[in-house]
C-alpha positions, -999 to +999 in steps of 0.1 A: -644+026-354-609+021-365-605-010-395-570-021-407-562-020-442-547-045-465-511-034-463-496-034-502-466-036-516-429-042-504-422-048-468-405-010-464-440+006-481-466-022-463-445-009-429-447+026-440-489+020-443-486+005-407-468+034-393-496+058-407-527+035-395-505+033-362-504+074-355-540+073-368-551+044-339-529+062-310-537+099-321-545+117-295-544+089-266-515+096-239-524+064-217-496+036-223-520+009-216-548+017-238-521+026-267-501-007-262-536-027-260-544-009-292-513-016-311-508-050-299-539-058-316-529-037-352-497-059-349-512-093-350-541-086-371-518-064-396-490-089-398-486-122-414-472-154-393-472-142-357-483-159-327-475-130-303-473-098-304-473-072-273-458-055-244-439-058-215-434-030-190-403-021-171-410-017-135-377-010-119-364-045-115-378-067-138-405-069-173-440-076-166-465-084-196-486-057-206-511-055-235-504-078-257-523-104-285-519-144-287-518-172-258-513-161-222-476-156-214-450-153-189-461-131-161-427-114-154-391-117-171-359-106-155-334-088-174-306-108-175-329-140-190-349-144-225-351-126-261-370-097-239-346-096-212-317-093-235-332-064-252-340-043-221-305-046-206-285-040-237-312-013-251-309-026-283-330-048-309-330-085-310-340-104-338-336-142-335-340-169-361-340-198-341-353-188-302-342-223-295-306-216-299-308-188-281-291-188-246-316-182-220-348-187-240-380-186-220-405-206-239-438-191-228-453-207-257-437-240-275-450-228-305-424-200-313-396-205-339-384-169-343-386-133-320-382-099-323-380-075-289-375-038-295-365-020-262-387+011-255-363+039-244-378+074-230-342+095-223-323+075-206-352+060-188-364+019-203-402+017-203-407-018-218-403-036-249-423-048-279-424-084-282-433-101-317-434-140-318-437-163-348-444-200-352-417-198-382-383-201-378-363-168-395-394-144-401-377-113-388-351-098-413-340-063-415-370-048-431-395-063-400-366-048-378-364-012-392-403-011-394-410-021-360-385+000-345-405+030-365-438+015-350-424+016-312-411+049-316-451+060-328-460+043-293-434+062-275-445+094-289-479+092-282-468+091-249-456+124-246 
């Protein structure tokens, strides 16, 4: 059985730690589903101050959840609407202090101050994104963002 480990010291070495227990979890494991179930649950149970953490898939037209941790959510999320949808188009990272003020918010749970949506990119094709949610408002800053960008490119990998 896999265990987490208490993550220690700064953000950039606890991320680090999480990067090497997240190629440790997927190792070996090419199915998307079982390897975003997996890390959705290393996510919330590694990190302080979420509420949600998971996947959504890209399925041509539009994000539907995937594997993910927390209260049910939206079912499916078109890309020109929410944190997520923003993400997929532009294929790049959000990180939002205040989901509230941002235009087009879909508030799948009430609950959620602050979001961060990395876009998963294989080539040129967009599988998904990874989808973290906290109850506190500014939670994300650059060190969350560089280290979760690290952890979805271990997902993507495994892939391969």
């Amino acid at each position: 059985m896999f265990a987490s480990q208490r993550l220690e010291g700064d953000k950039p070495a606890q991320y680090a730690q999480l990067a090497q227990q997240a190629r440790a979890l997927l190792a070996g494991e090419r199915d998307r589903v079982a390897n975003a179930a997996n890390l959705s649950a290393l996510l919330f149970a590694a990190l302080p101050d979420l509420n949600w953490a998971g996947f959504y898939f890209f399925d041509g037209t539009e994000l539907v959840v995937g594997p993910f941790q927390g209260l049910p959510a939206c079912v499916r999320i078109p890309l020109d609407r929410g944190v997520c949808g923003a993400a997929a188009s532009a294929r790049t990272t959000q990180r939002v202090e205040d989901v509230h003020a941002f235009p087009g918010h879909i508030a799948c749970d009430a609950a959620s101050r602050s979001e961060l949506v990395v876009p998963l990119v294989a080539g040129d094709a967009l599988v998904g994104v990874l989808d973290l949610d906290s109850p506190l408002p500014g939670r994300f800053d650059a060190d969350d963002q560089a280290g979760l960008e690290s952890i979805a490119r271990i997902w993507l990998e495994s892939l391969q």
